[in-house]
C-alpha positions in Angstrom: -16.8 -3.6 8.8 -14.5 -4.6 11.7 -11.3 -3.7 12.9 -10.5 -7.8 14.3 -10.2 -8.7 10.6 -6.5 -8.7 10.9 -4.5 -9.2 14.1 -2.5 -5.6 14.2 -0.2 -3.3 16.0 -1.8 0.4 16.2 -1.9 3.2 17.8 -4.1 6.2 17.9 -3.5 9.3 16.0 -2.8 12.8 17.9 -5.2 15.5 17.6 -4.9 16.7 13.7 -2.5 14.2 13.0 -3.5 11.5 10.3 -4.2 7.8 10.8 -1.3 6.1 8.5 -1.9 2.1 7.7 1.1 0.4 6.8 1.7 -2.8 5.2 4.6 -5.5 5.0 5.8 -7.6 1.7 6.2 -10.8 1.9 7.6 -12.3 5.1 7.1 -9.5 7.3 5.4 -9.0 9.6 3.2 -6.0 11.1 6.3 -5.2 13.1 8.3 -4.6 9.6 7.3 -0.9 9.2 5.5 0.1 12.0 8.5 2.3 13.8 9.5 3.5 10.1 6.0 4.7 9.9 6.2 6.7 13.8 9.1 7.9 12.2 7.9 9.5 9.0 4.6 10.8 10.6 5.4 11.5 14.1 1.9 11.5 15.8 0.1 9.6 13.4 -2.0 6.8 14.4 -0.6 4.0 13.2 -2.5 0.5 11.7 0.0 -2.1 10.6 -2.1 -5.6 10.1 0.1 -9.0 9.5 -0.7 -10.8 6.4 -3.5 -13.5 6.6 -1.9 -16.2 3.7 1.2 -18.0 4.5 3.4 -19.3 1.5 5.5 -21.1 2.8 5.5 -19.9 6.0 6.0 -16.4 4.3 3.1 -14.2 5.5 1.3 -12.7 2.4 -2.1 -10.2 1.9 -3.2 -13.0 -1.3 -2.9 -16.0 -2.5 -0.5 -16.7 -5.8 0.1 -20.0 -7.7 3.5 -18.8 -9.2 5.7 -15.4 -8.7 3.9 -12.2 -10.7 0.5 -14.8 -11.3 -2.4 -14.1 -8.8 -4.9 -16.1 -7.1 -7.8 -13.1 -8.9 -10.7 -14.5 -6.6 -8.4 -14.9 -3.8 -7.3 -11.4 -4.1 -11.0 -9.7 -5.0 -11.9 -11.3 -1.6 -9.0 -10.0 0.2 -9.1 -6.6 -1.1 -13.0 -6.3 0.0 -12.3 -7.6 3.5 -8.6 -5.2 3.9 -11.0 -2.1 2.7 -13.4 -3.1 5.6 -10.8 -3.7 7.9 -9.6 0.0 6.7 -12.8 1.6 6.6 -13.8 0.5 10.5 -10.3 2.1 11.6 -11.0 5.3 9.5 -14.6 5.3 11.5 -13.0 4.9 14.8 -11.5 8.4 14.2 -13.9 10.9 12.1 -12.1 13.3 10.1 -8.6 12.5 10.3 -7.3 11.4 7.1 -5.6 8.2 6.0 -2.9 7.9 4.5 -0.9 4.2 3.5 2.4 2.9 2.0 3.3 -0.9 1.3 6.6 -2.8 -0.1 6.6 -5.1 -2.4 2.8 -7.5 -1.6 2.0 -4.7 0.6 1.7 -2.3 -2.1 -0.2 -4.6 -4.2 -3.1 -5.3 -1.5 -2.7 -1.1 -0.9 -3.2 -1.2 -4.7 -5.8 -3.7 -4.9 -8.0 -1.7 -2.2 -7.4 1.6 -3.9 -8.7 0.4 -6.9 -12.0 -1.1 -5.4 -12.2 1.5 -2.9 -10.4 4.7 -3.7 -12.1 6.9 -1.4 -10.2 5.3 2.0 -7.0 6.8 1.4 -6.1 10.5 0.8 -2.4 9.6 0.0 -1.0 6.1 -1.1 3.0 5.0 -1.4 3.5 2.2 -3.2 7.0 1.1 -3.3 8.0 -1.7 -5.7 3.9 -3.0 -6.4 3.1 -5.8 -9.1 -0.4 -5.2 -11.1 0.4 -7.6 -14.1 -3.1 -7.0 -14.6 -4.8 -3.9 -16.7 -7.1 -2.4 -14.2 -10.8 -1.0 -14.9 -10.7 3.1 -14.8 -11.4 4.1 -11.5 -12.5 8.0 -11.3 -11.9 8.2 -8.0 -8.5 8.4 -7.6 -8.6 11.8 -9.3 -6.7 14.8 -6.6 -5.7 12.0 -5.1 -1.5 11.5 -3.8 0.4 8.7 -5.0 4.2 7.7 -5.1 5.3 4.5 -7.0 8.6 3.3 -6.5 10.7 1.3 -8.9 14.1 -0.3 -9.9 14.6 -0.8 -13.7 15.8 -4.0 -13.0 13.4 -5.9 -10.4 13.4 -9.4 -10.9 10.3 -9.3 -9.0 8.1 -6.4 -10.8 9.7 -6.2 -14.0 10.4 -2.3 -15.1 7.1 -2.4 -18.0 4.8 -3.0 -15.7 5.6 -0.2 -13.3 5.8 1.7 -15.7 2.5 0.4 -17.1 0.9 1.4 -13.9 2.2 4.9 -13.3 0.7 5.4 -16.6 -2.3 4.0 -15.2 -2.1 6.0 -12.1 -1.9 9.9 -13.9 -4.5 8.6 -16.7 -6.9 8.3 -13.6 -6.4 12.2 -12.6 -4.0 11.0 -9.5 -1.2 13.5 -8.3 1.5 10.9 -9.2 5.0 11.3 -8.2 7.7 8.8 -8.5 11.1 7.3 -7.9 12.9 5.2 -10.0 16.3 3.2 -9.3 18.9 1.7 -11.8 18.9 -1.4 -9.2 16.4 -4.8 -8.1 13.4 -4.9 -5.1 15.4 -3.5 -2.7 14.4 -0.5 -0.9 17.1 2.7 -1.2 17.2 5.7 1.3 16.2 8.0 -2.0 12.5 5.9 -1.9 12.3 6.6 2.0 13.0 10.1 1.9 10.1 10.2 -1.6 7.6 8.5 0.6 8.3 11.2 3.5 7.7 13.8 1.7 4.5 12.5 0.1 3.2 12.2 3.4 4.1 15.3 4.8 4.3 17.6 2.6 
């Protein structure tokens, strides 16, 4: 485990407050959300790594070889070294709980690491993720707290496959909630406000 896995901005949480890890879609950076994420949990310590994989010069968290088709052995080996990157943060401050949200690549590396690793994160927004593939069970995501975010018509994750993976989601015993737009991949204020109350409520 080791926190220099990624280069990052973070900050420590406050006393009681959780440790929230935040992560860009493609082309951010970790500058992208990190003052969205301040603002939705003020006092939370904040962990927003950059993207290891350029495309292009677009900064990515895996490898692809077209849009919606995955580099799978690039992404396994991404998604083990993000969760140790994860877990030495969450070992840096016993007891406070972690929570994460990603857009777009970002939620599909939160995904990814969710799936391998499901006992890292208490809470999980994913807004506008891509799993075109069907994922093992994984038990332990059961109590946990998860918002997906859609639009029915997302070029980029077409509308069957989130809704494939909310499916998913509830089948493994998570507390899902969701919020779904008539529009594409862009972000609306209605997702935002979803994703504060998820984490903290």
């Amino acid at each position: 485990m080791s926190v220099d896995h990624y280069t990052a901005l973070t900050t420590g949480p406050a006393p009681g407050a959780p440790l929230l890890f935040v992560f860009h879609g493609t082309g951010g950076t970790e500058r992208q959300f990190f003052e969205l994420g301040q603002q939705l949990v003020p006092g939370a310590g904040i962990v927003s790594p950059r993207g290891d994989v350029s495309e292009g010069g677009a900064l990515r968290f895996f490898r692809r070889t077209g849009e919606g088709v995955y580099d799978m052995d690039d992404l396994a080996a991404r998604t083990a070294r993000m969760g140790d990157f994860v877990a030495a943060h969450r070992a840096r401050h016993p007891g406070a709980p972690a929570y994460g949200f990603g857009y777009s690549n970002g939620a599909n590396i939160l995904a990814s690491v969710m799936m391998a690793r499901p006992e890292l994160f208490d809470r999980a927004g994913l807004l506008h993720p891509l799993i075109p593939w069907a994922p093992d069970p994984v038990p332990g995501l059961a109590g946990r707290r998860v918002l997906i975010t859609a639009g029915r018509r997302d070029p980029i994750c077409p509308w069957p496959l989130s809704e494939r993976l909310i499916d998913w989601t509830r089948a493994q015993g998570a507390e899902v909630t969701t919020e779904i737009h008539e529009g594409g991949h862009e972000l609306r204020e209605a997702e935002i406000d979803a994703l504060s109350r998820l984490l903290t409520g």
